[in-house]
N, C-alpha and C positions, 0 to 999 in steps of 0.2 A: 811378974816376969816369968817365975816357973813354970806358973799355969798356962801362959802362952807358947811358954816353951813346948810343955808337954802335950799340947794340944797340934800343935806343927809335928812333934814326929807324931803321926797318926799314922795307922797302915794304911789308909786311902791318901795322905798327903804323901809319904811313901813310894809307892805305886804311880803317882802324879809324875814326882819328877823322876823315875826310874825310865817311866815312857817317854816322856819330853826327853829326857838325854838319849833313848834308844832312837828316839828317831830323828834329831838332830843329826846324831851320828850316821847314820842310815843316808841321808839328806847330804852330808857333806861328802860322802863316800860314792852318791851317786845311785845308790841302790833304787831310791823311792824320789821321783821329781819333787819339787818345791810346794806344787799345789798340792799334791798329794799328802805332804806335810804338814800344811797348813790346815788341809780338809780333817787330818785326824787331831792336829792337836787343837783346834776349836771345838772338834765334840769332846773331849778329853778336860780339858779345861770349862765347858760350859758345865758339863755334869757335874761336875766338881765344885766347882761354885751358884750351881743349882742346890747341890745338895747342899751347903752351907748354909745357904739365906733362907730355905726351907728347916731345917734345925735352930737356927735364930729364931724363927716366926714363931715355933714349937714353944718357946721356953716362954 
């Protein structure tokens, strides 16, 4: 359980949800439309779970 733990705050899981709430908020406020939202937090999220299943493969 620790080890999952520690492995969740990572500075790249970190950074994950700091964006995803910056642009939520961004998005709710009107700043940035919906698609455009969505467009960044699918690269955001893909990378991210790119890079995961590529470090699994690794080991």
């Amino acid at each position: 359980m620790k080890e999952k733990l520690s492995k969740l705050i990572d500075v790249k899981s970190i950074m994950t949800l700091a964006l995803t709430a910056g642009f939520v908020g961004l998005t709710c406020t009107g700043e940035i439309s919906g698609q455009e939202y969505l467009t960044i937090f699918t690269m955001i999220v893909g990378f991210y779970f790119g890079v995961q299943t590529e470090k699994s493969r690794q080991k």
